[in-house]
C-alpha positions as CSV (number, residue, x, y, z in Angstrom):
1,X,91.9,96.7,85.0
2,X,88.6,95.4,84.0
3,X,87.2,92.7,86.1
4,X,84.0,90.4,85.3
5,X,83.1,87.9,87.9
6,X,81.8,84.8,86.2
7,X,79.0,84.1,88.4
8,X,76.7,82.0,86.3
9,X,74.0,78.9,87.5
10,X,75.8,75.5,87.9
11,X,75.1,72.3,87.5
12,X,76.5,69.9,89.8
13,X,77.6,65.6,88.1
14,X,79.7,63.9,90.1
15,X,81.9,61.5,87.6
16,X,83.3,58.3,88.7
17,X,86.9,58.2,86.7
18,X,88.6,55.1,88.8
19,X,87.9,52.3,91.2
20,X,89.1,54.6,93.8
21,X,87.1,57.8,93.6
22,X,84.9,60.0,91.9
23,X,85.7,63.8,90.4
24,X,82.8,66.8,91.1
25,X,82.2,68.7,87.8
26,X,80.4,72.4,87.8
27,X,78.8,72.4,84.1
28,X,77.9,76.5,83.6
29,X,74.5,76.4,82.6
30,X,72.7,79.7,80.9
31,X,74.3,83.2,81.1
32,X,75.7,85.0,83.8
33,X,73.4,85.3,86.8
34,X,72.3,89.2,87.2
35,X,71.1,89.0,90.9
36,X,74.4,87.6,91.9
37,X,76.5,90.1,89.7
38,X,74.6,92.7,91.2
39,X,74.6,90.8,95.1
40,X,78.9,90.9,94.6
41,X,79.6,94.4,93.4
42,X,80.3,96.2,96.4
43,X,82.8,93.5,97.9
44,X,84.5,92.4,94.7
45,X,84.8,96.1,94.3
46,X,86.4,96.8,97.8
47,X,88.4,93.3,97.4
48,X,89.6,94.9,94.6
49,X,91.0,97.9,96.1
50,X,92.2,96.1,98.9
51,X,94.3,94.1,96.7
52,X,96.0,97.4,94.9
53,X,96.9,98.3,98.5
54,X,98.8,95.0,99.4
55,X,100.7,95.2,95.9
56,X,101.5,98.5,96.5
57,X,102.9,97.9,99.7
58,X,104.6,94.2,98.9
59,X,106.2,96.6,95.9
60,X,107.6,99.7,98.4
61,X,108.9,96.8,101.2
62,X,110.9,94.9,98.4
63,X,112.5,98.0,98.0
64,X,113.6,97.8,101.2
65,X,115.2,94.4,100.8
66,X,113.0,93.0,103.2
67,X,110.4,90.3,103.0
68,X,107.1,90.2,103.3
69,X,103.9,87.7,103.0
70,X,100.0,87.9,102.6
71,X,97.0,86.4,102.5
72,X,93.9,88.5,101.6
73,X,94.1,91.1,103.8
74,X,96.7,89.6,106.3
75,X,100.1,90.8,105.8
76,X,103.0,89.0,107.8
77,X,107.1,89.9,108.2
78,X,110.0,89.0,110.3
79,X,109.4,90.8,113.7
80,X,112.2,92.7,113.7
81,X,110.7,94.4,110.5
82,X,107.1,95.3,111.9
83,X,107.6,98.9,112.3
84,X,109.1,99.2,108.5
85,X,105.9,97.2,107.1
86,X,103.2,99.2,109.9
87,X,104.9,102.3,107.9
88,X,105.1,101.0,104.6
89,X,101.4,99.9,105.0
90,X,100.2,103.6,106.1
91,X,102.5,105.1,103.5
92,X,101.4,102.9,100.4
93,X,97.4,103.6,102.1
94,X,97.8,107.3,101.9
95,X,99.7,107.5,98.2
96,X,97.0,105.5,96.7
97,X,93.9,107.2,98.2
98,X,94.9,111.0,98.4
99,X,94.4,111.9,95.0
100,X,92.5,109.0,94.0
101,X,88.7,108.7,94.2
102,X,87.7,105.1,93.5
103,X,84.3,105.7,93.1
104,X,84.5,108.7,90.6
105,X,87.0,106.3,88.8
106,X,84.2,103.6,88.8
107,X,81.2,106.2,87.5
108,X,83.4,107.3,84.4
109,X,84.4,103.5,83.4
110,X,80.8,102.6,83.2
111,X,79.6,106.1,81.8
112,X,82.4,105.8,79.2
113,X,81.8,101.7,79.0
114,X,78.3,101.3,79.1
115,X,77.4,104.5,77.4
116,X,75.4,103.1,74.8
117,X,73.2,101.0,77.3
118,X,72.9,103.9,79.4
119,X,71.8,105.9,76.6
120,X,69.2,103.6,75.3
121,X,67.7,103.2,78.9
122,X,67.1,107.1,80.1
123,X,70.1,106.1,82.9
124,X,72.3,109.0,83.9
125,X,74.4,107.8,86.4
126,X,73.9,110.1,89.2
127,X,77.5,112.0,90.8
128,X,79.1,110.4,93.4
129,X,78.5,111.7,97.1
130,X,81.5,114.5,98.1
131,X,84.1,113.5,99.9
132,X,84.2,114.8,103.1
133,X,87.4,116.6,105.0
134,X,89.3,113.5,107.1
135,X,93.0,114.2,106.3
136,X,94.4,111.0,105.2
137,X,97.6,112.0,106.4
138,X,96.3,111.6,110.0
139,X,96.7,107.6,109.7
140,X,100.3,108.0,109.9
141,X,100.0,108.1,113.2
142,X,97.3,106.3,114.1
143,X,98.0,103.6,116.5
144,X,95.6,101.4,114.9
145,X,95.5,101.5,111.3
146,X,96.3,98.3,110.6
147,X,96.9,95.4,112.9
């Protein structure tokens, strides 16, 4: 899934509608700012993957028939359900990364999207750095994965 933040200059009016207060309005004004596109890659980027994660993990504890809540990158559960969601978190962590290189997924999107830009520019998009030889498999028992 493509994502475009909308990060754009604003302009601030506040607007009085009633007696009783006043609503703030953020106008967009000009096209989308570059240095803050640029400034929000990396996190938006790592938000992103982050959020497959907890879907991927709120999907495998439903199975489960158990419940589950989260905000961001907190997960909660019933207490008597902390070791099934400590797995399911390690589990869902390992499936999604093992055989998935988010980064080499990134470079051939924007070598495939932006090809023509690329092109035009002289821009080869340099290959991503090797991935080195951690076993994922050794967070499953890892005390400390996730807390």
């Amino acid at each position: 899934m493509v994502v475009t933040p909308p990060y754009f200059k604003t302009r601030t009016k506040d607007v009085i509608w009633d007696l009783n207060g006043a609503t703030r309005i953020h106008d967009r004004e000009g096209p989308a700012s570059p240095r803050k596109q640029v400034m929000t890659l990396a996190p938006n980027f790592i938000h992103s993957l982050d959020a497959v994660h907890l879907a991927k993990t709120a999907l495998a504890f439903r199975k489960h028939n158990r419940v589950m809540a989260s905000v961001h990158d907190s997960y909660w559960c019933h207490p008597a359900d902390m070791d099934l969601l400590s797995m399911t978190l390690r589990e869902q962590f390992v499936d999604l990364y093992e055989d998935y290189d988010p980064l080499e997924a990134l470079r051939e999107q924007w070598t495939t999207e932006f090809r023509d830009v690329l092109t035009k520019r002289g821009v080869v998009l340099p290959p991503v750095p090797p991935r080195g030889y951690f076993d994922l498999r050794q967070i499953m028992e890892a005390p400390y994965f996730f807390s």
